[in-house]
C-alpha positions as CSV (number, residue, x, y, z in Angstrom):
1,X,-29.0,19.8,-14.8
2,X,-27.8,22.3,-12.4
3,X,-31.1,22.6,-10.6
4,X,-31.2,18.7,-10.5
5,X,-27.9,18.5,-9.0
6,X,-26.7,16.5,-11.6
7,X,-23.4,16.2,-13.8
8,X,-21.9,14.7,-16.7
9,X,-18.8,12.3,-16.7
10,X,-17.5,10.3,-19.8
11,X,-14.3,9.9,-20.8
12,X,-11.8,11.1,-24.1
13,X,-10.7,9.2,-26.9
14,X,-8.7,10.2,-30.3
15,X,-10.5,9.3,-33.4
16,X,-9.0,7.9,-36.4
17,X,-9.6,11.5,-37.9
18,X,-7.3,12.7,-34.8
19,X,-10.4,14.1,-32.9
20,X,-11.6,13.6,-29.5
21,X,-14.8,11.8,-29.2
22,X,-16.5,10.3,-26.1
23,X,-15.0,7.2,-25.0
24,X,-17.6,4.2,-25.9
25,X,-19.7,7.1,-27.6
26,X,-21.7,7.6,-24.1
27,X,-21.8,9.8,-21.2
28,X,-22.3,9.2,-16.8
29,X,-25.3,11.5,-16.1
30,X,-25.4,11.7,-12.1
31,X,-28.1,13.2,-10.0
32,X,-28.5,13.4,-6.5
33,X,-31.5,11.8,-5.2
34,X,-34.2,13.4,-3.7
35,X,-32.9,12.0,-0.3
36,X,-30.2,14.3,-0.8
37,X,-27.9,10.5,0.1
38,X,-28.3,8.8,-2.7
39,X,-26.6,9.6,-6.6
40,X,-28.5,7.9,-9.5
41,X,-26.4,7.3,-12.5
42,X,-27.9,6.7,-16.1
43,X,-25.4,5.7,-18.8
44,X,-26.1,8.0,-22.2
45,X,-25.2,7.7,-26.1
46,X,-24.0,10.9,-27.6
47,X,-21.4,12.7,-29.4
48,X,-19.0,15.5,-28.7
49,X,-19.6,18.8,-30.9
50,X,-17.0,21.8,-31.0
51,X,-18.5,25.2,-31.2
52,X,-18.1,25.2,-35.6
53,X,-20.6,22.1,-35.2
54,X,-18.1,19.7,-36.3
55,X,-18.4,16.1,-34.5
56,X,-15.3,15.8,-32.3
57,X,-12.9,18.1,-30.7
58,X,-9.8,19.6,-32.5
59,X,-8.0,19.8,-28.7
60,X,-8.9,19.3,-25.2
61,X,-7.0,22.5,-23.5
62,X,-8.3,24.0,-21.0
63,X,-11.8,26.1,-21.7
64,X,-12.1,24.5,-24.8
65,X,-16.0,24.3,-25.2
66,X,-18.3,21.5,-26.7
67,X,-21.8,19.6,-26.3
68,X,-22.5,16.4,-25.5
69,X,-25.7,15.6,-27.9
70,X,-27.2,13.0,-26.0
71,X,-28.3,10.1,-28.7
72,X,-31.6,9.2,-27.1
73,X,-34.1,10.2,-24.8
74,X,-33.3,9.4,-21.3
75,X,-35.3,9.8,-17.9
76,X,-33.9,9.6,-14.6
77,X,-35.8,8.2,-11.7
78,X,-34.8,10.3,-8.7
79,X,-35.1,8.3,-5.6
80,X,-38.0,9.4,-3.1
């Protein structure tokens, strides 16, 4: 992603188990076209992972580290 100049966006939410999951369950992947002018957003399915493997985030502080699992395969058309 880094080499593609792209980045991931999505949003928090508390689950009824108290966890934080992914708002909507998806993700903003954003790439910068080719053009260098132009970002190319494709909306994602996933889920949030802590570091133990369990779905969902105990806490949000700072450094806390996670995945985002993406749900499905996804392929983003880079403008020319």
């Amino acid at each position: 992603m880094l080499q593609g100049k792209c980045g991931i966006n999505f949003g928090v939410v508390k689950n009824s188990a108290g966890r934080f999951d992914a708002e909507d369950g998806t993700a903003a992947i954003a790439c910068v076209g080719r053009d260098g002018k132009a970002l190319i957003e494709t909306i994602v399915p996933g889920v949030l992972v802590d570091s133990t493997g369990t779905m969902g985030l105990k806490n949000i502080d700072s450094g806390t580290q996670a995945f985002f699992l993406v749900q499905t395969s996804a392929r983003i058309a880079l403008v020319e």
